[in-house]
Backbone as numpy.savetxt, mean C-alpha at the origin, in Angstrom:
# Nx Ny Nz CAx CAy CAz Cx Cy Cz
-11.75 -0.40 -1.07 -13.15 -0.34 -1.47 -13.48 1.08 -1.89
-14.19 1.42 -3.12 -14.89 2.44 -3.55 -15.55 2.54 -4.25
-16.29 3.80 -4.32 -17.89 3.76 -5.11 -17.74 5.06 -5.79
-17.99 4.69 -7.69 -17.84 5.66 -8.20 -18.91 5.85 -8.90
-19.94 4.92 -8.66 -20.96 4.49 -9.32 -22.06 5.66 -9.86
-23.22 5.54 -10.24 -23.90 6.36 -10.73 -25.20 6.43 -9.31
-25.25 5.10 -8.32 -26.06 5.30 -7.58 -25.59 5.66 -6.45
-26.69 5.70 -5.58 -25.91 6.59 -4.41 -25.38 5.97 -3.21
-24.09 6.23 -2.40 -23.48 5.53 -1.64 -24.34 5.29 -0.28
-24.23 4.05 0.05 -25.15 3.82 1.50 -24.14 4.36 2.51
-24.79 4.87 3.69 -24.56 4.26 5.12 -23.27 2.96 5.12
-23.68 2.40 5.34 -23.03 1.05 5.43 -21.77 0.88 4.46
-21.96 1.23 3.16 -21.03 1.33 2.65 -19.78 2.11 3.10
-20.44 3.40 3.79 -19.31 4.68 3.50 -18.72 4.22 5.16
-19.22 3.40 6.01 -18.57 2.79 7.42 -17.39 2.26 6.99
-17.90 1.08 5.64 -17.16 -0.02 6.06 -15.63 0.87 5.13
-16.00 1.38 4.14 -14.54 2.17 3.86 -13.74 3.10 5.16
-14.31 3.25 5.70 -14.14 4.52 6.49 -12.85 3.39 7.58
-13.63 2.09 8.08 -13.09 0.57 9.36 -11.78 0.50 8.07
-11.85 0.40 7.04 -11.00 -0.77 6.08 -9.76 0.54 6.40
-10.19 1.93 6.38 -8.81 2.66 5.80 -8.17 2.66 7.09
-8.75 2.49 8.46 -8.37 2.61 10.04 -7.49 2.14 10.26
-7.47 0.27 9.62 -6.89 -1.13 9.96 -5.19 -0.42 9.82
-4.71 -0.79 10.79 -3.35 -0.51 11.24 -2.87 0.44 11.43
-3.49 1.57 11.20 -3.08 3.39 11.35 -2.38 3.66 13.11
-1.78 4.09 12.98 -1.01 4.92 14.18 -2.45 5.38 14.97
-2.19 4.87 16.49 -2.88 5.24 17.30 -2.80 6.97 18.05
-1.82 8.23 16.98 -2.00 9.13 17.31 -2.93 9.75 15.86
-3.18 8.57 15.19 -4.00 9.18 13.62 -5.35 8.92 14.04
-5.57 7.68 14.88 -6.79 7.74 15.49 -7.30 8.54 16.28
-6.13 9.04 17.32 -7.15 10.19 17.90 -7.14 10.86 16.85
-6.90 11.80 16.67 -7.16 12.67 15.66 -8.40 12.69 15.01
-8.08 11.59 14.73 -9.73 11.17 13.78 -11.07 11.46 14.48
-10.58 10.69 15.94 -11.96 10.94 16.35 -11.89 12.14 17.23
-11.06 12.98 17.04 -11.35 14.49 17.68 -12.44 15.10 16.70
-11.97 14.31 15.34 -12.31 15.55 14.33 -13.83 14.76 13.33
-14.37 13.63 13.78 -15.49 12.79 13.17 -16.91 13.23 13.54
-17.27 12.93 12.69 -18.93 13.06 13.00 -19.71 11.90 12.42
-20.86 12.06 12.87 -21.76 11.17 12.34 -22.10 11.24 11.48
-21.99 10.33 10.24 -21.85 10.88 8.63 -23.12 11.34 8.25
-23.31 12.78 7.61 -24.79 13.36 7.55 -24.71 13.80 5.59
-25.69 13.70 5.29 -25.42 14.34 3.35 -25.63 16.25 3.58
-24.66 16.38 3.47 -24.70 18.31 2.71 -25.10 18.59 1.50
-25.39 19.75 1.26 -25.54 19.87 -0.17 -24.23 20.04 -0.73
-24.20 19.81 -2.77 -22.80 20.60 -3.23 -23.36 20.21 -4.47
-24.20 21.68 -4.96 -24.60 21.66 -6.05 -23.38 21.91 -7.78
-23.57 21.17 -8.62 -24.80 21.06 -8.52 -24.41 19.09 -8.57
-23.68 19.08 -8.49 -22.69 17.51 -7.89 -24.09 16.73 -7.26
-24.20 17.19 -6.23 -24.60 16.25 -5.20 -26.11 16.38 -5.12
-26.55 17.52 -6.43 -28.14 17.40 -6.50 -29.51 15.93 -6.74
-28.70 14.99 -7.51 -29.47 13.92 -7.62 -29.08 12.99 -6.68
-28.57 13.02 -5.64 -28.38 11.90 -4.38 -28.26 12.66 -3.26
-29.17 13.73 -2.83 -29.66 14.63 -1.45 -28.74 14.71 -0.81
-27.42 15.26 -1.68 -25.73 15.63 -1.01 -25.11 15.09 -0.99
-23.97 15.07 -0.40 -22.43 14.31 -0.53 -22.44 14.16 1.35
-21.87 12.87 1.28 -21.67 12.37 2.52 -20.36 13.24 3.50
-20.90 13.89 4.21 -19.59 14.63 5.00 -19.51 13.88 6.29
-18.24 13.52 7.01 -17.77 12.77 7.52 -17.38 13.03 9.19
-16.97 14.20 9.10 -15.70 15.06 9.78 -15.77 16.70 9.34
-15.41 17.36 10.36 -15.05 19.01 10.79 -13.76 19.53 11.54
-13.16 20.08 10.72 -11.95 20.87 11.66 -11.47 21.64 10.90
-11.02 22.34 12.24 -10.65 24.51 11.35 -11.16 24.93 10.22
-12.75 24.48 10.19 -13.18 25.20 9.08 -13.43 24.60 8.43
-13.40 23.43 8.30 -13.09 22.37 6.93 -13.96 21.32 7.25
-14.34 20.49 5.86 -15.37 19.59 6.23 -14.51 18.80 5.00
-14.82 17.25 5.63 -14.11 15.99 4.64 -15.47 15.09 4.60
-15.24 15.31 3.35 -16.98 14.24 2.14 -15.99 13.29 1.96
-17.08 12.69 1.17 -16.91 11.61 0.10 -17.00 11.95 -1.09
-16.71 12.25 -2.34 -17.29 12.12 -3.67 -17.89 11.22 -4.40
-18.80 10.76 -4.48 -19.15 9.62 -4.78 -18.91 9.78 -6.67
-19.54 10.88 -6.63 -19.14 10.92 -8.45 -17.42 10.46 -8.90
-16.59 11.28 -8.28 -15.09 10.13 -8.69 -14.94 9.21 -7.64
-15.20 8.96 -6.13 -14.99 7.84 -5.73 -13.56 8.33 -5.00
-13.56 9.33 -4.30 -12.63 9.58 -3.21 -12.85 10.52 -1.81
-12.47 10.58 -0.99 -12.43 11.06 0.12 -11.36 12.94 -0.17
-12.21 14.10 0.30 -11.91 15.14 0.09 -11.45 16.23 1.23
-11.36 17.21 1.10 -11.97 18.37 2.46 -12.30 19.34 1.45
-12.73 20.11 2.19 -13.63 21.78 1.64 -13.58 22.47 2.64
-14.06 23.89 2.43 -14.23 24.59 3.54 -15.38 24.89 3.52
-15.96 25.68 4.65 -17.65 25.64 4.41 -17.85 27.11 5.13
-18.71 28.28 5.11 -19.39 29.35 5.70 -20.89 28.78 6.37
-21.39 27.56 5.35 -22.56 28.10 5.92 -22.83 26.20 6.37
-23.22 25.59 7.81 -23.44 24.75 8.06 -24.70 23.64 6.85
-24.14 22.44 6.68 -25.06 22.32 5.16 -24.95 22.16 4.10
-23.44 23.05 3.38 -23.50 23.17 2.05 -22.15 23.17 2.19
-21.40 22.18 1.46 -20.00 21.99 0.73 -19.69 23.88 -0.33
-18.80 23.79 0.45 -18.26 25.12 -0.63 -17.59 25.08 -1.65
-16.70 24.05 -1.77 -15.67 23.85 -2.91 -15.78 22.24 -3.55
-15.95 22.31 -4.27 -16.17 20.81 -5.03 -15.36 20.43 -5.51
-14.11 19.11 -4.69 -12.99 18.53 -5.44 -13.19 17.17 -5.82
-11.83 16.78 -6.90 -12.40 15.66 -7.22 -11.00 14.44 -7.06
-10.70 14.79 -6.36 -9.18 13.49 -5.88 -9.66 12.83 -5.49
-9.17 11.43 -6.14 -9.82 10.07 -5.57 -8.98 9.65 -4.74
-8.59 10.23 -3.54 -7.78 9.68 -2.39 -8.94 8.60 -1.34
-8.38 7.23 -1.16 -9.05 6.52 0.14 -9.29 7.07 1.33
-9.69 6.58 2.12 -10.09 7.12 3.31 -8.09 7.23 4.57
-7.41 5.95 4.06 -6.30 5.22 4.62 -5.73 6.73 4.18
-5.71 7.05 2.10 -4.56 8.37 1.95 -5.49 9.83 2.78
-6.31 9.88 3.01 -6.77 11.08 3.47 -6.30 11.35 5.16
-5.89 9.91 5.57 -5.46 9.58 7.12 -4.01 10.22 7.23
-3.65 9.75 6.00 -2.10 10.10 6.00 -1.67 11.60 5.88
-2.68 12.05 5.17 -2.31 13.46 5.01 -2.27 14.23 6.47
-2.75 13.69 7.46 -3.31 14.58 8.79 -1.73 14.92 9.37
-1.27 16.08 9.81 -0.25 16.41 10.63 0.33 14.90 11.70
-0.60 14.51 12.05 -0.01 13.47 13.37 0.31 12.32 12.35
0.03 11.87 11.20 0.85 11.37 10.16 2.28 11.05 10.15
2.86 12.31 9.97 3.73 12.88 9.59 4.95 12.26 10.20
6.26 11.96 9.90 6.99 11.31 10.41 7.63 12.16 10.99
7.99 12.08 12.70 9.01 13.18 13.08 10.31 13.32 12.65
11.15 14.46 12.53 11.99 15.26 12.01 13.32 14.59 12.93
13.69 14.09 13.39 14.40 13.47 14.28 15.49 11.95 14.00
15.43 12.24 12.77 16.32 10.93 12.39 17.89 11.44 12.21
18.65 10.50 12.91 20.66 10.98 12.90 20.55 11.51 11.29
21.62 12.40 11.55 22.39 12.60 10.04 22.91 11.49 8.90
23.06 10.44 10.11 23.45 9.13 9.05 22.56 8.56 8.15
20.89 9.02 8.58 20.17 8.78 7.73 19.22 7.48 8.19
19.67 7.25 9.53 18.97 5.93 10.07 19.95 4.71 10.33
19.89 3.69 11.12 20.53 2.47 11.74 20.78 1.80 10.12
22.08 0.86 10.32 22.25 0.82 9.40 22.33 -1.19 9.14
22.31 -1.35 10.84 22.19 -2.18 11.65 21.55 -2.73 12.96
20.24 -3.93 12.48 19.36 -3.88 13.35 20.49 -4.22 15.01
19.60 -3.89 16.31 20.44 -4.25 17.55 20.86 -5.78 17.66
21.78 -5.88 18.46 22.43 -7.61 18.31 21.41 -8.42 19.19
20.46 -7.79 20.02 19.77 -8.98 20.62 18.58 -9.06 19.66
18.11 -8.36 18.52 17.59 -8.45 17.47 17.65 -9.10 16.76
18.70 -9.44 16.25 19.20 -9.85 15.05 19.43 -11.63 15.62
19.33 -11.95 16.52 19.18 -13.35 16.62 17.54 -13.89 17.07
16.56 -13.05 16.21 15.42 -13.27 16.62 14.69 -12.51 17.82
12.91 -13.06 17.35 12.35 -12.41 18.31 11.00 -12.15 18.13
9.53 -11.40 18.13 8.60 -11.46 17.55 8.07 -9.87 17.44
7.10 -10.40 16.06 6.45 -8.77 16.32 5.33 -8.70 17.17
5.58 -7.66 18.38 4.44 -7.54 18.93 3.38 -6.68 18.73
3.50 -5.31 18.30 2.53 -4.61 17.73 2.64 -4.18 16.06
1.79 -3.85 15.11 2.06 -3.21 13.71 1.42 -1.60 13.91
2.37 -0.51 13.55 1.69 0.32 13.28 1.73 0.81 12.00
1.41 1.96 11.12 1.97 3.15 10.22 3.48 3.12 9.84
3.97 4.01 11.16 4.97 4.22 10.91 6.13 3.26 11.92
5.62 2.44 12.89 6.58 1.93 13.31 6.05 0.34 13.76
6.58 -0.19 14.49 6.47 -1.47 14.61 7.52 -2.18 15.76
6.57 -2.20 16.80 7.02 -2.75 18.11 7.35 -4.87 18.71
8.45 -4.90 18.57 9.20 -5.91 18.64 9.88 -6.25 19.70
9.70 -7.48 20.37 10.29 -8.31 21.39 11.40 -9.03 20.82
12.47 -9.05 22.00 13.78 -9.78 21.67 13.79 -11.48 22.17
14.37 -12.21 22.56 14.44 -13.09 22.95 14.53 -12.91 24.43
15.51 -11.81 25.03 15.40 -11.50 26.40 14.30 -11.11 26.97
13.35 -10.82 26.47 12.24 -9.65 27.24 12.29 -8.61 26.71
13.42 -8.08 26.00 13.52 -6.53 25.44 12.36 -6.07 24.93
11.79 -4.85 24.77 11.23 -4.48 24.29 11.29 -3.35 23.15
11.69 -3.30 21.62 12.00 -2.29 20.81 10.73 -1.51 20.12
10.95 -0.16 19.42 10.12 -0.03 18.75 10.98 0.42 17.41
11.12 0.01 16.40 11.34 0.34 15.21 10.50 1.66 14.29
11.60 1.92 13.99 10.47 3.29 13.36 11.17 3.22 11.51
10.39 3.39 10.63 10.36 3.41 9.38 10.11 4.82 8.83
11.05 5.10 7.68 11.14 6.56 7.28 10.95 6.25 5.90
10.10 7.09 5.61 9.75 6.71 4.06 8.75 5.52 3.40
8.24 4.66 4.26 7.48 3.19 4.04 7.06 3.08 2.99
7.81 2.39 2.02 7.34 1.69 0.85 6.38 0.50 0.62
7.02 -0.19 1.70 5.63 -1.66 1.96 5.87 -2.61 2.96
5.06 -2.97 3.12 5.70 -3.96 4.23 5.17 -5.36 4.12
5.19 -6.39 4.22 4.70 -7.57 4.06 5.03 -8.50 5.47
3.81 -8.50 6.20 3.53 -9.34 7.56 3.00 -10.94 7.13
3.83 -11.89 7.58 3.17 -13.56 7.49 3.21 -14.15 8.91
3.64 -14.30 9.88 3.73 -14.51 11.65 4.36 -13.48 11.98
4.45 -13.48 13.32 4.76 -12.71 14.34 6.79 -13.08 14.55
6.24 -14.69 14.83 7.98 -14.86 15.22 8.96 -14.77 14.47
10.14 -14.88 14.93 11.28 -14.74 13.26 12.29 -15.08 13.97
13.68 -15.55 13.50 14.72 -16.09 14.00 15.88 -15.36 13.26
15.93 -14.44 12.56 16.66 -13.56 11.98 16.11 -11.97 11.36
16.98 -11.03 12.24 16.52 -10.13 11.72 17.68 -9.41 10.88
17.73 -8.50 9.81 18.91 -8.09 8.74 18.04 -6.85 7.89
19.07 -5.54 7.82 18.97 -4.92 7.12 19.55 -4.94 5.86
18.85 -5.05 5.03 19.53 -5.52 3.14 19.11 -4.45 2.42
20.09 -4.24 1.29 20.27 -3.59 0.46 19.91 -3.47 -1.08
20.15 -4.82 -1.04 19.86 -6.18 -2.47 19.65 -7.23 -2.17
18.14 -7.41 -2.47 17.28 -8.45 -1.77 16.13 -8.48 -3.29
15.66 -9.19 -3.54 14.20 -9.77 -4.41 13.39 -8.94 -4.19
13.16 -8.84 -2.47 11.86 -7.79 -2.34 12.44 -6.49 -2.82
13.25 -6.12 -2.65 13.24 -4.51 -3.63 13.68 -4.39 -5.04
13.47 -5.59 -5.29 13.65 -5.22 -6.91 12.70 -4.49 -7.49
11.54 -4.85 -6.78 10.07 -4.07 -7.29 10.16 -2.45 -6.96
11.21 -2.37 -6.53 11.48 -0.80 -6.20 12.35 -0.09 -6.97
13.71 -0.93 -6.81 15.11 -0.79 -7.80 15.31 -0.56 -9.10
14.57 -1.54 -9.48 14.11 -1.66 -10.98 13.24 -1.00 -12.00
13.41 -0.81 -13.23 12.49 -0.37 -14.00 11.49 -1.13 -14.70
9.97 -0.85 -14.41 9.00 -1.17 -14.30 8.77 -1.62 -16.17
8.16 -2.73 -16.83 8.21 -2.48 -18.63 6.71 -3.16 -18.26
6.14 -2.68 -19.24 5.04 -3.77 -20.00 4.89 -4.92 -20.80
4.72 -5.85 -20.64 4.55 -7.03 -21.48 3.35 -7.38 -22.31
3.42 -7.00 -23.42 1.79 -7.05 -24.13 1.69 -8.34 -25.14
0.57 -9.31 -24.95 0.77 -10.86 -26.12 -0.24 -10.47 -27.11
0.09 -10.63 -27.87 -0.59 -10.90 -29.42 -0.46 -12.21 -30.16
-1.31 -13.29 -29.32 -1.52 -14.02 -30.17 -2.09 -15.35 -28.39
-2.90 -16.11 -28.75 -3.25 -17.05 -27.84 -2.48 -18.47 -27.19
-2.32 -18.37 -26.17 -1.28 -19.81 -26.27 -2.83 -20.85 -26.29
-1.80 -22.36 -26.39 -3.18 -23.60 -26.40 -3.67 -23.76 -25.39
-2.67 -23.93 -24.03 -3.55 -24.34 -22.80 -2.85 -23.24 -21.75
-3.97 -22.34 -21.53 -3.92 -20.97 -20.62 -3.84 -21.66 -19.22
-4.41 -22.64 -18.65 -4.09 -22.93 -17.45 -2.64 -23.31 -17.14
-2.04 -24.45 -18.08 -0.65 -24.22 -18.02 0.46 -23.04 -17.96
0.13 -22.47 -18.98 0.78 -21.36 -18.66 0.53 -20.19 -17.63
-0.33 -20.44 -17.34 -0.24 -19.48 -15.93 0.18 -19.89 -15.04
0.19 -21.52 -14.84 1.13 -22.56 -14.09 2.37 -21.87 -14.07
2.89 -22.41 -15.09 4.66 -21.97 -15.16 4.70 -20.49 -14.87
4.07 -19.46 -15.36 4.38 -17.85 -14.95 4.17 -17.71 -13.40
3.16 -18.62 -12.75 3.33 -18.28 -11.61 4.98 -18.81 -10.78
4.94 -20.70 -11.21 6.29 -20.85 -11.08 7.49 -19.85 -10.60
7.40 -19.63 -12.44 8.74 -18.72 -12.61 8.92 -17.39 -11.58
7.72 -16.69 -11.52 7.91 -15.15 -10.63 8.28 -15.60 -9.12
7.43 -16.88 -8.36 7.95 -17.46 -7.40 9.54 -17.27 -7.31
9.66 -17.85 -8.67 11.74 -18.85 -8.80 12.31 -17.22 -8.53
11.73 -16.24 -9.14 12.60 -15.21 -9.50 12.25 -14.12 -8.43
11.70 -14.05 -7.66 11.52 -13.20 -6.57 11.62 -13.94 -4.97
11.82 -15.26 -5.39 12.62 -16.62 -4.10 11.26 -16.36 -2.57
10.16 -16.38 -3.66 8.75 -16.31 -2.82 8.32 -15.13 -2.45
8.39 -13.88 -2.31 8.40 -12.27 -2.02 7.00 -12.01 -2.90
6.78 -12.88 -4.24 6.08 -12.01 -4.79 5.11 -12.83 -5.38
4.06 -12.99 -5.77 3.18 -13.97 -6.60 2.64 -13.06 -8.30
2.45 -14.10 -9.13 2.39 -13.66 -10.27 0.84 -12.56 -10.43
0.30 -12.69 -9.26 -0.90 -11.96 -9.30 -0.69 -10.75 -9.37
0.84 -10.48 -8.06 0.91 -9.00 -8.17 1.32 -7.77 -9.52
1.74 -9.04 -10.33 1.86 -8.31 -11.55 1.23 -8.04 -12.93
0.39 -8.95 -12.57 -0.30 -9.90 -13.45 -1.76 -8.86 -13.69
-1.87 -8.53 -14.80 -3.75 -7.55 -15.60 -4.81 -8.53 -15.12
-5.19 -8.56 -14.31 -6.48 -9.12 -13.93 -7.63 -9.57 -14.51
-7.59 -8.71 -15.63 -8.86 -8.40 -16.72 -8.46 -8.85 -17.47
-7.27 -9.61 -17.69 -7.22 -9.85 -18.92 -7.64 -11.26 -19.40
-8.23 -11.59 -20.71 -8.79 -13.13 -21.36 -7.54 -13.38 -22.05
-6.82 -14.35 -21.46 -5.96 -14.97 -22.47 -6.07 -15.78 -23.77
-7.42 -15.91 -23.63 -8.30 -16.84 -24.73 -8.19 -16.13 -26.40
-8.15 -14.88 -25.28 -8.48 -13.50 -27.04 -7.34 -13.55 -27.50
-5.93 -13.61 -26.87 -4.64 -13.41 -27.46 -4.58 -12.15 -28.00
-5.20 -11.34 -26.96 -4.15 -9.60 -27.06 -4.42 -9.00 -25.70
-3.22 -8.07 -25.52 -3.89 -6.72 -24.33 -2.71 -7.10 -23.56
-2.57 -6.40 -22.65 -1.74 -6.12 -21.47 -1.72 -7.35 -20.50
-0.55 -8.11 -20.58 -0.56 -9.08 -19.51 0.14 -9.13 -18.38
1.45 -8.39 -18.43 2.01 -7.84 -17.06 2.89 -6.22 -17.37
2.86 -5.91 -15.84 3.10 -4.86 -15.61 4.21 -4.82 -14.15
5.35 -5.26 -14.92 6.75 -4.91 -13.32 8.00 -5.22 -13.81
8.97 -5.21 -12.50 10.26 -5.02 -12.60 10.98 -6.31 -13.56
11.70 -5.24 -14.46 12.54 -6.01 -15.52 12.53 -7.42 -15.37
13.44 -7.56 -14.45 13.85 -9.43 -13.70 12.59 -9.85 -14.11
11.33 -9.69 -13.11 9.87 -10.72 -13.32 9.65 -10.61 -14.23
9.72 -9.87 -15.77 9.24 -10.04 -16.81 10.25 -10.82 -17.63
11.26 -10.88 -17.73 12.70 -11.45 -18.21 12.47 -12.56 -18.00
11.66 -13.20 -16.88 11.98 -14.41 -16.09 10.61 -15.38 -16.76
9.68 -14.20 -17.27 8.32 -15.26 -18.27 8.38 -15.49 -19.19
9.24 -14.92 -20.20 9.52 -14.71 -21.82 9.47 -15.80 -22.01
10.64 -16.59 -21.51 11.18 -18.08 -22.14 9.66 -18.54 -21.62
9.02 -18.81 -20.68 7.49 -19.30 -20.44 6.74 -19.43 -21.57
6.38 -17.68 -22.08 5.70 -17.63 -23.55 6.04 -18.21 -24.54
7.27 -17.98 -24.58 8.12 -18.83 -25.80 8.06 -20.05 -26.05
8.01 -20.80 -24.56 7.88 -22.08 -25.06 6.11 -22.49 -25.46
5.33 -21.48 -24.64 3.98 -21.90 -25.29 3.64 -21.26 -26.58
4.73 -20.62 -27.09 4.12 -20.21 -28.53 3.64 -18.68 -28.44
3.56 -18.25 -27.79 2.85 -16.75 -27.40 3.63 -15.84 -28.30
2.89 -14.64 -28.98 3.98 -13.49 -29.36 3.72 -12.88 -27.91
4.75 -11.99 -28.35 4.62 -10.47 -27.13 5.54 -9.54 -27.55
5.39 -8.17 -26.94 6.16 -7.11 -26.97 6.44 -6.53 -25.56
8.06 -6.10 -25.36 7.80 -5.70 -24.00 8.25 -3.55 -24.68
7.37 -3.53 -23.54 7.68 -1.58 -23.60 7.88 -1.12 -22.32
8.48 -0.02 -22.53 8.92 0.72 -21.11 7.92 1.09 -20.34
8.16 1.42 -19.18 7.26 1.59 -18.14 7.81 2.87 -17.37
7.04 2.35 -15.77 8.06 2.99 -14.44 9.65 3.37 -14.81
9.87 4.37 -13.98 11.52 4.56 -13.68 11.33 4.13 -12.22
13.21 3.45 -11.47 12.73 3.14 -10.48 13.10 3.96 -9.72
12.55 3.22 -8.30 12.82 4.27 -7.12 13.93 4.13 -6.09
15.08 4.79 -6.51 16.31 4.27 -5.87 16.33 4.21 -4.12
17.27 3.65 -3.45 17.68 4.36 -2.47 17.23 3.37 -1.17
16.21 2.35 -1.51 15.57 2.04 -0.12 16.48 0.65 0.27
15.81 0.37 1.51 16.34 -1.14 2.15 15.02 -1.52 2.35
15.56 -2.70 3.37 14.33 -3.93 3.64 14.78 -4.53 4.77
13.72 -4.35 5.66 13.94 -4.72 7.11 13.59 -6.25 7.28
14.16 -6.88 7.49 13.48 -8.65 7.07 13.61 -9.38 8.37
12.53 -9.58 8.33 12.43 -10.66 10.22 11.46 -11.92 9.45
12.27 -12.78 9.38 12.01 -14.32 8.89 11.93 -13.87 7.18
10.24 -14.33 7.12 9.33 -13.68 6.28 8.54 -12.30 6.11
8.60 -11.98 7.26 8.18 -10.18 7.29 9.17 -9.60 6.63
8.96 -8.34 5.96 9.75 -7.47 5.92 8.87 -5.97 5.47
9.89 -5.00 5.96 9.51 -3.97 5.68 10.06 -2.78 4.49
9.55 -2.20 3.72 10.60 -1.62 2.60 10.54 0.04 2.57
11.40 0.39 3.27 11.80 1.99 3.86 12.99 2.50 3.34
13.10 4.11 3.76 14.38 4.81 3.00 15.26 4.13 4.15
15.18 4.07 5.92 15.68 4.43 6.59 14.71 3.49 7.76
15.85 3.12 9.00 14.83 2.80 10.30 15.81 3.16 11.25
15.10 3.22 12.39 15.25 3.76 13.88 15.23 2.61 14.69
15.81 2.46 15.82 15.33 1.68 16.77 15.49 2.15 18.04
14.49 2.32 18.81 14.41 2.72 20.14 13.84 1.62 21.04
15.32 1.37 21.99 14.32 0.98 23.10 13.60 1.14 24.29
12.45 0.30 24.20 11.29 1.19 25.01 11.62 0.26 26.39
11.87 -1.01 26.78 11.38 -1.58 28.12 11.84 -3.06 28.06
11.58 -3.74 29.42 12.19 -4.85 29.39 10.76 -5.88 30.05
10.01 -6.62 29.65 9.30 -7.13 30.26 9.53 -8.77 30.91
């Protein structure tokens, strides 16, 4: 959620961004947070913040005060001399979630083997088990015995949660879900209208299903904005495979298109996979914590 609008951000608004960026953060990002929060008050920061009686400041520490910008619609810091008045006026549209991340207690500790991380989840793991907590950076998991693990993720690319339980856990290398990583990203642009747009979004969804073996839905790739009715503009945006995999789709409805380059990809990661969960990191840890 954000507001880049021309009017001025409520109360209520700047909460509910503030709850949305919280949802799952590491419970040492929360303290933090609330060592360092205040009750959101408007400062001045001329001459920015002259027609909406200041910029919403949030938070104070070592000097520093974290607004809102409402003119670009991101979360900032500044430093300040005089209680009141924003000193430096930036304009990064970071969320409230990337401004969380930036905080030191963030930060992933320095402590991973030379090998670069497990390369292999534990064996009472790997025949199942559930997730019991989600954090940031790690993610606490029961075995079938009682065990109790905590997994730790280096690098977190994404993670995708559907239940708790799972009956297989596996670290992979080459998997569907990281193709969206592996791969190089192209554009697919149509010039020209197919006859029946509901069909064909039928089959494209189909196909990205067939070709990502459920990991991915055609939404995630898919221009939002776009009218297929007009027959032009940008209709997807991802990895080679999912676009390879709609062509023949268009083709058979008649569609032109052009595909163009995009993204380069991002080598190097795995995918932590428990059933349908999985997680997409450089590297993971596993420590165990207890036996309940």
């Amino acid at each position: 959620m954000s507001n880049s609008t021309g009017r001025p951000l409520t109360l209520r608004e700047l909460e509910s961004m503030i709850a949305e960026g919280l949802v799952g953060v590491d419970d040492a990002v929360c303290d933090a947070w609330e060592a360092m929060r205040i009750s959101p008050v408007r400062w001045q920061c001329s001459p920015w913040g002259d027609d909406r009686d200041g910029l919403w400041v949030i938070a104070e520490h070592d000097g520093m005060v974290v607004y809102y910008n409402e003119v670009e619609g991101g979360f900032n810091t500044s430093p300040f001399a005089e209680r009141g008045v924003i000193a430096e006026y930036y304009c990064n549209q970071n969320s409230f979630h990337e401004f969380l991340g930036s905080l030191p207690e963030a930060r992933e500790p320095d402590c991973w083997p030379a090998s670069n991380g497990a390369r292999q989840v534990p064996t009472s793991l790997a025949g199942g088990g559930e997730v019991l907590r989600r954090q940031t950076t790690y993610w606490e998991i029961g075995d079938r015995a009682g065990t109790v693990w905590r997994c730790h993720f280096k690098e977190k690319a994404e993670f995708q949660f559907r239940e708790p339980a799972f009956t297989i856990m596996e670290i992979v290398r080459d998997h569907p879900i990281l193709a969206h990583h592996h791969e190089a990203h192209v554009h697919l642009y149509v010039s020209s209208a197919p006859r029946d747009v509901p069909a064909l979004l039928g089959r494209m969804k189909e196909q990205v299903a067939l070709i990502t073996e459920g990991w991915r839905q055609l939404g995630d790739y898919m221009n939002s904005r776009i009218d297929l009715r007009l027959g032009y503009g940008l209709l997807l945006e991802g990895p080679q495979s999912v676009v390879a995999a709609v062509e023949p789709v268009l083709d058979e409805a008649g569609v032109a298109y052009s595909v163009v380059g995009g993204r380069v990809p991002r080598g190097g990661l795995s995918a932590l996979l428990m059933g349908r969960n999985g997680v997409v990191a450089r590297a993971f840890r596993f420590e165990q914590l207890r036996t309940e």
